[in-house]
Wavefront OBJ file of the C-alpha trace (Angstrom):
o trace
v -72.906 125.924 220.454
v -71.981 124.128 217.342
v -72.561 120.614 216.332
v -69.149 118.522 216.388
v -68.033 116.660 213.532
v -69.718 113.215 214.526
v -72.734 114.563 215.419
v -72.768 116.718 211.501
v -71.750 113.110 210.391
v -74.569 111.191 212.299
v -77.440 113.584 211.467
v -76.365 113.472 207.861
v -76.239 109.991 207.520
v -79.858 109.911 209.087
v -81.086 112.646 206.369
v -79.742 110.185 203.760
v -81.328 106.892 205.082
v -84.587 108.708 205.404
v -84.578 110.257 201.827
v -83.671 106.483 200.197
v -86.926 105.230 202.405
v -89.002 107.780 200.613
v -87.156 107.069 197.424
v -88.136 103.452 197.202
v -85.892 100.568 196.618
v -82.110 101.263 195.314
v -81.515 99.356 192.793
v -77.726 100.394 192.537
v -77.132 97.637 195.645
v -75.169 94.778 195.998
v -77.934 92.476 195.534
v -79.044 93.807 192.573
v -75.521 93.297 191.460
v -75.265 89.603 192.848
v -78.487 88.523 190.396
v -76.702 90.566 187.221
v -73.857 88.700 188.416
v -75.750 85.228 188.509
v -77.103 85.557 185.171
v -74.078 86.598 183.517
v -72.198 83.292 184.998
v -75.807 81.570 184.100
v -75.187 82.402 180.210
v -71.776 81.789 180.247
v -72.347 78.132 181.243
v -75.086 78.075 178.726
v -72.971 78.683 176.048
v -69.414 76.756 177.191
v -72.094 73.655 177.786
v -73.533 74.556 173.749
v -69.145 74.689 173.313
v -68.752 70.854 174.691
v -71.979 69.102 173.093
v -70.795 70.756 169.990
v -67.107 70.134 169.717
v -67.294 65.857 171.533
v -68.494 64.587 168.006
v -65.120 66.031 166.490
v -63.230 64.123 169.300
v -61.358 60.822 167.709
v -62.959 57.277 168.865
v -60.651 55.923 171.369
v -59.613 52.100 170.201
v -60.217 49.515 172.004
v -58.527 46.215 171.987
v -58.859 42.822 173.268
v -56.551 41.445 175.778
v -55.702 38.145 177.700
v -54.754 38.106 181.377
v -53.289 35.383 182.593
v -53.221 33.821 186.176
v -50.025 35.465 186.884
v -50.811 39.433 185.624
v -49.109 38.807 182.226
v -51.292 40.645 179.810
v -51.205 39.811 175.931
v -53.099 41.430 172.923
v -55.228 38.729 171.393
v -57.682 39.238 168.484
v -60.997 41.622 169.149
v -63.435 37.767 168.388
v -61.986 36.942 172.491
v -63.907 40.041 173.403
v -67.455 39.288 171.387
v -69.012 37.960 174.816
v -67.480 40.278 177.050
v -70.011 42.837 176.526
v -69.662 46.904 175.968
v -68.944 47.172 179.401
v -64.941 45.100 179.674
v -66.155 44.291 182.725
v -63.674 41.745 184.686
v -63.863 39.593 181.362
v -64.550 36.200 180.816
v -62.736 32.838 181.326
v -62.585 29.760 179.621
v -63.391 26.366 181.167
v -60.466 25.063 182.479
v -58.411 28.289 181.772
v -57.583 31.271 184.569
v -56.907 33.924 181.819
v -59.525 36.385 182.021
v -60.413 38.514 178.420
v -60.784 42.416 178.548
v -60.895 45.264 176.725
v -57.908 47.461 177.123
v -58.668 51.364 175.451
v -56.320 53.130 173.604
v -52.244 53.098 173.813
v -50.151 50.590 171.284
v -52.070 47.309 170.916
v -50.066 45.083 168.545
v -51.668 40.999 169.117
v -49.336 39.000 170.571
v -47.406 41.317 172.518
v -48.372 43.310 175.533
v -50.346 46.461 175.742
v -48.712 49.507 176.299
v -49.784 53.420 176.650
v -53.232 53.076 177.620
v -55.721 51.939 180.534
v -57.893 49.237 181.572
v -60.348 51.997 182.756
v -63.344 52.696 179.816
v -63.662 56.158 179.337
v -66.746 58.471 179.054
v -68.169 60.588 176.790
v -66.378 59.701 173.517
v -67.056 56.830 170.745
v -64.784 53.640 171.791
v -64.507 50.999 168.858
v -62.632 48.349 168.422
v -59.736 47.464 165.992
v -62.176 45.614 163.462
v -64.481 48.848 163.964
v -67.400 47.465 166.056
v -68.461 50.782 168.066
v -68.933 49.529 171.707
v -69.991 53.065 173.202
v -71.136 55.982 171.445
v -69.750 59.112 172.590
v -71.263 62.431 173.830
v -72.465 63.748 176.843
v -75.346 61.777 178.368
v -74.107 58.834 176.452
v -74.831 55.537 177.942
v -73.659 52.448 177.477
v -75.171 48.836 179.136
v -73.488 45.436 179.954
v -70.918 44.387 182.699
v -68.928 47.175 184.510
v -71.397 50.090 183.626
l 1 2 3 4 5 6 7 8 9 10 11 12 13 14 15 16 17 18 19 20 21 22 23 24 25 26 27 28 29 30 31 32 33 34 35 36 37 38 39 40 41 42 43 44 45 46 47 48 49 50 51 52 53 54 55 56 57 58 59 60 61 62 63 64 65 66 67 68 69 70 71 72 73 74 75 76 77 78 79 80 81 82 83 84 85 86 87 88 89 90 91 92 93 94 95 96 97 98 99 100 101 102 103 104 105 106 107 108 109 110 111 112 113 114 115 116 117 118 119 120 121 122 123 124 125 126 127 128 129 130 131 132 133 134 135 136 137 138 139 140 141 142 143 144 145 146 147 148 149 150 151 152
């Protein structure tokens, strides 16, 4: 009596999972493709992490200016000498004795002193050179870049 098709199907599969045992390792399999697969993504983030250290020096310095906040929010540009003992950091600023206006650095936007600042952030951000309107450098920029005083 002849084999049905399941059984010609089973046996055959059997033949072929015995001759791949004597065969040794495939290296045609899914895992093999899984580490090519790793170490392609591997030297792609090799080279876009060359890309970035490369290409933040040609990044502009953000500008940072000096501003006065007063008890009740109001925030004014004042010259970048209000900043001197504030430190790289901003940090929550200082206040004079006697006086509940706090002085900050405020980064980038349109700074003009004596009128509000507009357009940028209180936040300090990373990774690129921040200087200030007189062109003190109060972080240098790049990756890995660190900066000390208040609010690091």
């Amino acid at each position: 009596m002849p084999a049905t098709a399941a059984e010609t199907r089973a046996w055959e599969e059997r033949q072929r999972k015995l001759r791949a045992a004597a065969d040794g390792p495939d290296y045609s399999s899914s895992t093999s493709r899984k580490v090519g697969l790793v170490a392609i993504a591997g030297i792609a983030a090799l080279v876009g992490g060359c890309y970035l250290v490369t290409s933040n020096p040609d990044r502009e310095p953000v500008v940072a200016s000096c501003v006065r906040t007063d008890a009740d929010g109001t925030r004014t540009v004042v010259a970048d000498s209000q900043c001197d003992s504030v430190g790289s950091g901003g940090g929550s600023g200082r206040s004079r004795f006697g006086s509940d206006a706090q002085y900050h650095y405020y980064y980038g936007g349109n700074a003009t002193i004596g009128r509000p600042p507009s357009g940028g952030s209180t936040l300090r951000p990373r990774d690129v050179e921040i200087r200030t309107k007189s062109g003190k450098v109060i972080q240098r920029g790049g990756l890995g870049s660190r900066s000390g005083g208040s609010g690091s």
